[in-house]
C-alpha positions in Angstrom: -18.6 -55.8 43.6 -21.0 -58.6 42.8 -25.0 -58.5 44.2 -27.6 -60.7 44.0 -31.4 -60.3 43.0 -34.1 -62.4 43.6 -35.7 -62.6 40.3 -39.5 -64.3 40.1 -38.9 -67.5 37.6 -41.5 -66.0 35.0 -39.8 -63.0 35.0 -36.8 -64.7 34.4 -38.3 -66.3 31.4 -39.0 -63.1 29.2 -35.9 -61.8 30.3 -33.9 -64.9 28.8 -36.3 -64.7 25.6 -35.5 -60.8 25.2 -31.8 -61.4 26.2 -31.6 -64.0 23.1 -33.3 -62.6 20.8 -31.3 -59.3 21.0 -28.0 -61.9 21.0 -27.1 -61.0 24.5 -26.6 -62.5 27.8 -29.4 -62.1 30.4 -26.9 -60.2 32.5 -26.3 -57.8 29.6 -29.8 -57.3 28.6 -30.7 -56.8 32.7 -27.6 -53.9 32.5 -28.8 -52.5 29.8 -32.5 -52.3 30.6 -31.5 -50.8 34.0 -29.2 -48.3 32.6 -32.0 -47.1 30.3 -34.0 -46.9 33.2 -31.8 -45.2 35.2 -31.5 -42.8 33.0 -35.0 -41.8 31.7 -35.4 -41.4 35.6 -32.9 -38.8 35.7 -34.9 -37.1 32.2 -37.8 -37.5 34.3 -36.8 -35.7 37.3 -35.1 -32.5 34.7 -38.4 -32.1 32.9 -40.5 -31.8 36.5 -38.0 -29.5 38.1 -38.0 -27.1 34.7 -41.7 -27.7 34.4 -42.3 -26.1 38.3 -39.2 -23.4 37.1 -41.6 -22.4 33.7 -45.0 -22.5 35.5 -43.6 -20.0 38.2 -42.3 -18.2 35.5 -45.4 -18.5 33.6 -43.5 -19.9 30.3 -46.0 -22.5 28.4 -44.9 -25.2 26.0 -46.2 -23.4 23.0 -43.6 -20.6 24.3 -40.2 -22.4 24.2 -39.8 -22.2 20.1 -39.8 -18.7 20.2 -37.8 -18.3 23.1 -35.2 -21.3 21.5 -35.1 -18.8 18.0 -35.3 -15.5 20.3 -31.5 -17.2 21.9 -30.5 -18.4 19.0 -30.4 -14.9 17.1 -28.9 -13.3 20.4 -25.6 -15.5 19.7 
């Protein structure tokens, strides 16, 4: 299924320059840069639900090391 974006014309310009230079189409480098998006969206939504999970819990970053070692030895 094929859709189509409105893209502003400078816009379109660093895109064509970044697709080249990385020896790719601007179609490919547009995937690709969404994909990467895409997914450091989904990162970004696991770190704030486990954040609001180790507040509640009280667990602090300086914590997890210990606690990583603590499993670790358990197995």
């Amino acid at each position: 299924m094929s859709h189509l974006l409105s893209i502003p014309a400078d816009l379109m310009e660093q895109i064509g320059a970044a697709a080249r230079a990385a020896d790719k189409t601007p179609e490919e480098w547009v995937e690709e840069a969404l994909h990467r998006q895409l997914d450091d969206n989904r990162w970004q939504k696991m770190f704030a639900r486990h954040d609001h999970i180790s507040g509640e819990q009280g667990i602090r970053e300086l914590d997890i090391p210990e606690m990583v070692e603590q499993a670790r030895r358990e197995r």
